[in-house]
Each structure stands twice: as structure tokens, then as C-alpha cells.
N, C-alpha and C positions, 0 to 999 in steps of 0.2 A: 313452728318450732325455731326458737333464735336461740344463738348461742350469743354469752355477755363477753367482750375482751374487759381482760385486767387494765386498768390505767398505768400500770408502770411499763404492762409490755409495748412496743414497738410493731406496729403492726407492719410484715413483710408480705412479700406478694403471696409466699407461699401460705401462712396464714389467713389470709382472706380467699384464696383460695379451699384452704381446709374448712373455713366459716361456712362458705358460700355451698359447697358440699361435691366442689371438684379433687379432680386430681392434681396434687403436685407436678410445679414445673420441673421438669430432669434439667439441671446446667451441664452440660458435658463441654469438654473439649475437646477437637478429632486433632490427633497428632501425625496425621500420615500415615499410622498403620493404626491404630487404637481410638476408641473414647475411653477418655479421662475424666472420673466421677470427683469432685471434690470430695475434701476432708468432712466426712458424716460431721463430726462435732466444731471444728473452727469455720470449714466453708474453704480452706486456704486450697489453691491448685497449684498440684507439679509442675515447676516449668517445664513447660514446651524443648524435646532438644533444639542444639542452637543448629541453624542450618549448615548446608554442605558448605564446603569452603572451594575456593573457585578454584578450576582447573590450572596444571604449570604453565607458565609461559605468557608473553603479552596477550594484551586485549585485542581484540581487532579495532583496529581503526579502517574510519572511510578513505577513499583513496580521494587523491588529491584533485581536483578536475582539469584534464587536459584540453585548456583553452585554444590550441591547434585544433584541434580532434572535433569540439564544440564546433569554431566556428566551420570547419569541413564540411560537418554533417548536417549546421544550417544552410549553408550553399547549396549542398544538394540537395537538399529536400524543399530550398525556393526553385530550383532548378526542375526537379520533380514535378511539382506546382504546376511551372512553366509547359511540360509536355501536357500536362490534363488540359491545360488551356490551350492547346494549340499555339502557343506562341513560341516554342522550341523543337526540334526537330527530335525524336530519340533517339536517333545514331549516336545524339552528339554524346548520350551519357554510357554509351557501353563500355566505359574503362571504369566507372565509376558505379553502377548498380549491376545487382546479378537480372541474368536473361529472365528469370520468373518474375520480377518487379516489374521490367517494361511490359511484357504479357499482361498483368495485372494493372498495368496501369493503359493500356489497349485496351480492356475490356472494360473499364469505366464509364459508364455514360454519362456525358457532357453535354452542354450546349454550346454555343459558340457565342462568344461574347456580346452580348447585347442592351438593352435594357435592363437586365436584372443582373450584368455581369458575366464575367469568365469566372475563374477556379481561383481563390487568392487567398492566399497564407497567413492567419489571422492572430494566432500565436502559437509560440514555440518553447517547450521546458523540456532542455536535456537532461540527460541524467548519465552516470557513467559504472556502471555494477561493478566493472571491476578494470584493472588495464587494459587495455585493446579493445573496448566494446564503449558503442555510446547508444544511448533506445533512445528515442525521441517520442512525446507525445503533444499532442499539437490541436489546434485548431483549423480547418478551412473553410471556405464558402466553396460551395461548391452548387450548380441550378440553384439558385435564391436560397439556398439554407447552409446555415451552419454544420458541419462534420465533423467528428474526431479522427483525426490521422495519428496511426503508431509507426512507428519505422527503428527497425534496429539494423546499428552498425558494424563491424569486424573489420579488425587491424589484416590487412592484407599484409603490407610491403613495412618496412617500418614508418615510412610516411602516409601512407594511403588507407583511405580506411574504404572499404565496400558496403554499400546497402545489399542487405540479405534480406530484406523483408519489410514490407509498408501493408498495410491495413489501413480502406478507408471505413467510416465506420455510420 
């Protein structure tokens, strides 16, 4: 059983659809709270309301990068480095890390430089969330393989910034 199309009409999906002896495709629009059926006889749809309009006040902007702060918390974190490898003492950092990063970084295990190397700082991308704070995440070699190091900073003094936290990974 075949059904003939007229030559003048224009055959649309939903037509070949009805030929073929399916159902009609539904076009809706979801507006956020509703579907919206087009216009049964033109096809035309309700526009869409226009969206929320943006809350009062400036935008947030990024904070600006405090290149002090930056180079700070690369120092110490080569410095940091430096204890993994035994090439630095940790005393020498207790004005500069909190007491649970040297604990943590004691309980690291190491080998001692040799053939396949000590501990060494392979790359470093700071970041600064917000003022007085800089997170560091990094690369090191650490026993013949590569590691990710996290470290985050806090403004102590107005010049000093403190490690509160390293993760080796």
C-alpha cells in the first residue's frame, strides 16, 4: 500500500514521516520552566524570554600576580627540594614552612643521590587565588621518576609568606 505525493507539495520530514506510516516529529522548545509547541498553522515560535540581566556592581576581575610572593614561594619550594635531597639542613626552614610540612617532608622516602639522581625541581606554575595566598603546582624527580608536587602559601607578616601544605604525589 503506497500512498502518491502531489507534485506541487514540498515534501517535509513530517510528511514522509506520515507517508512512511510513523509518528510525527513534536519541535518543542524548553524555556526553563515549559515546552513551547509552535504555531499549529504557520510553524512560527514564541521567543524564548530574554535572559536574567547581570547582578549590581563590578565584574570580578583576576588579581593581579604578586611577583614578590612568586618569586618567595619559588625559593622555597627549591629549598624544600633541597631537604628531600639531603642537601639542606631543615632547621634552616622553620621560619619559613609550618612544623607538619617538615614532618611530611621526613617521611618521604628518598634515596641519596646517585646514579639515578637526588630530588630536583623540574617545573613550577604558580598561581595566586586570591591576595595573600600563592598554591604552587609543580613537577619533581624524585628515586628515578617524575612526581607532582602541590604546595600552598599564606601571607603571614606583610612580607613573609608561609608554607601551610606540600603534597608529594
Amino acid at each position: 500500500m503506497s500512498q502518491i505525493l502531489d507534485c506541487q507539495e514540498m515534501p517535509s520530514e513530517n510528511t514522509l514521516r506520515r507517508v512512511l506510516g510513523r509518528r510525527p516529529v513534536r519541535m518543542v522548545v524548553f524555556d526553563g520552566e515549559d515546552f513551547l509547541d509552535p504555531c499549529p498553522t504557520c510553524g512560527h515560535r514564541a521567543p524564548v524570554a530574554a535572559p536574567a540581566e547581570l547582578p549590581p556592581g563590578d565584574p570580578v576581575t583576576d588579581v593581579p600576580l604578586d611577583r614578590a610572593a612568586i618569586g618567595q614561594a619559588q625559593r622555597t619550594v627549591v629549598m624544600l627540594v633541597e631537604v628531600l635531597d639531603q642537601r639542606r639542613p631543615a632547621i634552616q626552614l622553620t621560619d619559613l614552612v609550618a612544623p607538619r610540612v617538615l614532618r611530611y617532608l621526613r617521611a618521604v622516602p628518598v634515596e641519596a643521590s646517585g646514579l639515578r639522581g637526588g630530588a630536583r625541581l623540574l617545573s613550577f606554575h604558580p598561581s595566586q587565588p586570591h591576595e595573600g595566598a600563592v598554591e604552587v603546582a609543580g613537577s619533581i624527580r624524585l628515586r628515578g621518576r617524575r612526581r607532582a608536587l602541590a604546595a600552598s602559601f599564606t601571607l603571614v607578616d606583610l612580607d613573609r609568606l608561609l608554607c601551610s601544605t606540600i603534597r608529594i604525589l
